[in-house]
KEPAVO-899650 format. One record per residue (C-alpha): residue number from 1; x, y, z. Coordinates in Angstrom, 2 decimals. Example, Ala and Ser with C-alpha at 12.3 -4.5 7.8 and 13.67 -1.06 7.14 Angstrom:
BEGIN
  num        u        v        w
    1    12.30    -4.50     7.80
    2    13.67    -1.06     7.14
***
This chain:
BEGIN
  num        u        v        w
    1    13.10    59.90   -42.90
    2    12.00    57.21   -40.71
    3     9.74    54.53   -41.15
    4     6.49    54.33   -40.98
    5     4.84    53.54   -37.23
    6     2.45    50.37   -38.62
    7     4.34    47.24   -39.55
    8     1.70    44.95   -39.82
    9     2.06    41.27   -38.35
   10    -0.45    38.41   -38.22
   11     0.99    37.14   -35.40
   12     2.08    39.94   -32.89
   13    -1.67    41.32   -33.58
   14    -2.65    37.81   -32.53
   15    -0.37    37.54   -29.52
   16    -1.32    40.98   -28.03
   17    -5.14    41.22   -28.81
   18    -6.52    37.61   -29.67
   19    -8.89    35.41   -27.69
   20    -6.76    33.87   -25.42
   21    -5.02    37.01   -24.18
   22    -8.06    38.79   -23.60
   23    -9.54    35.76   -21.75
   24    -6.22    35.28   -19.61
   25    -6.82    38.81   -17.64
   26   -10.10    40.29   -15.43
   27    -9.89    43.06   -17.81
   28    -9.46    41.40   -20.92
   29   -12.63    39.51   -19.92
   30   -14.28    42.74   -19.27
   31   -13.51    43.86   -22.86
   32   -14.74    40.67   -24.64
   33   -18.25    41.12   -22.37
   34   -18.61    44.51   -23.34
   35   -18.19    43.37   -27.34
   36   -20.79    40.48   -26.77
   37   -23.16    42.78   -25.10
   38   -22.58    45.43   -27.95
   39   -23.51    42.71   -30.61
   40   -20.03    42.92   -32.22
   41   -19.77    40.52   -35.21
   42   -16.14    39.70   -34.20
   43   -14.73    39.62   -30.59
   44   -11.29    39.50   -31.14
   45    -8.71    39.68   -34.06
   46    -8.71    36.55   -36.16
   47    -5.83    33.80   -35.62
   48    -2.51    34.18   -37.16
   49    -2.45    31.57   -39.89
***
């Protein structure tokens, strides 16, 4: 049977969907504008620790 499809890690979550890659791109930007303008309490994944 193979594994499951979610292997959870602080830091590729960070490195694909945190602040800083979302700001780097025109559409990333869009995304973190839309959140704002929905009221979301947090933009963007928290930092890896």
């Amino acid at each position: 049977m193979p594994k499951r499809t979610y292997q959870p890690s602080k830091k590729k979550r960070a490195t694909t969907h945190g602040f800083l890659v979302r700001s780097a791109t025109p559409s990333g930007r869009k995304i973190i504008q839309a959140r704002r303008r929905k009221g979301r309490a947090q933009l963007t994944v928290k930092k890896a620790q």
